[in-house]
N, C-alpha and C positions, 0 to 999 in steps of 0.2 A: 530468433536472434535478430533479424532485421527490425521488426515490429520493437523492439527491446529499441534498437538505436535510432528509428525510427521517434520514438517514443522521445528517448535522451534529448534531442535534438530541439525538439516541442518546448518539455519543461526546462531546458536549461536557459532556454531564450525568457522564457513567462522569470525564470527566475532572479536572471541577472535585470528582466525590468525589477523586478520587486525588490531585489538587493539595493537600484539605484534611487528608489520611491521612497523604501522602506517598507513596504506593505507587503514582504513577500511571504508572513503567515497569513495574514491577510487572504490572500489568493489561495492558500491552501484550502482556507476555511470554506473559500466560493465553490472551488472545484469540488468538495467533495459535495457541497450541499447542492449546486447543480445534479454532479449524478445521483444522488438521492433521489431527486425530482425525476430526472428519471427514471428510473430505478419505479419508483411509487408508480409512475404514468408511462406506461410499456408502450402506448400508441404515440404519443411523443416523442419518446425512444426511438421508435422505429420511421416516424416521417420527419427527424433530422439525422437519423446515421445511416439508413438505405438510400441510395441513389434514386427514389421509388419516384420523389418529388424534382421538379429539374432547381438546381440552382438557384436560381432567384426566388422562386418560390420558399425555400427552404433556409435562406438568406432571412427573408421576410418574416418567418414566424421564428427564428430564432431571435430576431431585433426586437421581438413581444417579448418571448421568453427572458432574455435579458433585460430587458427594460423592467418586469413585471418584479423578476426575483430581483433587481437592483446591484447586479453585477457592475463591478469595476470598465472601465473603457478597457483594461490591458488584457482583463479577461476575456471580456465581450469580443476583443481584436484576434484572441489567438481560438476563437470558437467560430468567427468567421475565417480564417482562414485556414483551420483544418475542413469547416464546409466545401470552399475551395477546391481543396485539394483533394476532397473523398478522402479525407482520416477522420472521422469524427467515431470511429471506431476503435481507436488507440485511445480515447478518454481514460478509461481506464488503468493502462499500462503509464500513460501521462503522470496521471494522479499520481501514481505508486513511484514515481520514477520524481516525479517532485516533492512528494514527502520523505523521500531521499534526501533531497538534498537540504532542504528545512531542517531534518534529524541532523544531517551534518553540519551546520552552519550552530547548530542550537548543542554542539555537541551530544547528542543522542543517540542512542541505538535501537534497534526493536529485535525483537525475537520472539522462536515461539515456546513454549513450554508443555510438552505431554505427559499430563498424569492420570493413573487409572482411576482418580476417583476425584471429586469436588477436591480443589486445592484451596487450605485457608487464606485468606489474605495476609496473615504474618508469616508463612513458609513463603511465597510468593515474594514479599517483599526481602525474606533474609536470600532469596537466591538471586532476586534481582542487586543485594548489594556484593555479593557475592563477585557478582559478575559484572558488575561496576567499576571492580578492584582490576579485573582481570584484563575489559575491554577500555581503562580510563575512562569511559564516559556513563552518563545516565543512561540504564536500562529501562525497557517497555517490553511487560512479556505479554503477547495474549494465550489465554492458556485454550488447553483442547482438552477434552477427556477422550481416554485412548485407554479400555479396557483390557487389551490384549496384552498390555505392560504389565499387567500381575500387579505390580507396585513399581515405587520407586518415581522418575523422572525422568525425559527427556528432553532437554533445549538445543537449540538451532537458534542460532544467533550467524548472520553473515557468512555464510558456508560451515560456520563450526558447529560442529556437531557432539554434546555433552551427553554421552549416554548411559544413565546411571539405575535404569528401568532394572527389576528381577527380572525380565524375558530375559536382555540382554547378559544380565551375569549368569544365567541358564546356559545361553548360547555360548557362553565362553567357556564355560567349564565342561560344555559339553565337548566344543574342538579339544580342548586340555585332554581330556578323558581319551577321545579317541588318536590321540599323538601317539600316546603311550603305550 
């Protein structure tokens, strides 16, 4: 929960710069493909998010690393100063927490979608309009396959939870059953 506001605090500042730039997908696009780089190059990962290297040091090779991928000054500023601060471990939670507010600003939602078998891309899309209707804005589902559903569907969209799986009308008919 802290890390969560921690987090807020981060992207909302990178955001209202980008709001005032204009460039604030822009910056979405950096941050993710920074942690990409990451992500690919685990020893660079780990000698700019552990304390392992002092400061300066770690200052310095992130000035490469931004220089190199060609990161914005606003971005490059808020990657120095979570080094600072020993946050460069909240990236992640950042990211997430700023494509939040991109999706909001772009009017968008995300969610997820579990179904027990490859979902086509027109069922997908008729449920993403579906719930377009329902949340006002553009849906983004990414789906999961989730065998245990027997069939059917599951989404999760912002706390809501649509649960239209046969496990779940199992489970229900089962309490039904046993009321009685």
């Amino acid at each position: 929960m802290i890390s969560q506001s921690i987090a807020k605090r981060y992207a909302k500042g990178l955001f209202a710069v980008g709001e005032r730039d204009g460039k604030y997908k822009s910056y979405l696009e950096e941050l993710e493909g920074i942690l990409g780089v990451f992500d690919r190059e685990q020893r660079l990962k780990k000698a700019l998010m552990l304390p392992l290297l002092e400061v300066k040091r770690r200052k310095e090779l992130l000035s490469d690393v931004m220089r190199s991928l060609g990161a914005s000054p606003s971005v490059s500023s808020l990657f120095n100063i979570l080094i600072e601060n020993n946050r460069m471990g909240y990236l992640p939670t950042i990211r997430d927490v700023y494509r939040e507010l991109v999706d909001e600003k772009e009017g968008r939602v995300r969610g997820t979608i579990w179904a027990a078998y490859p979902l086509e891309e027109a069922s997908r899309n008729r449920i993403a309009d579906v719930l377009k209707d329902k949340f006002n804005k553009e849906v983004v589902l990414e789906t999961v396959e989730d065998k245990s559903l027997i069939g059917g569907v599951k989404v999760v969209i912002k706390g809501t939870i649509i649960d239209g799986s046969v496990k779940k009308q199992i489970e229900t008919l089962k309490e039904n059953i046993l009321k009685e």
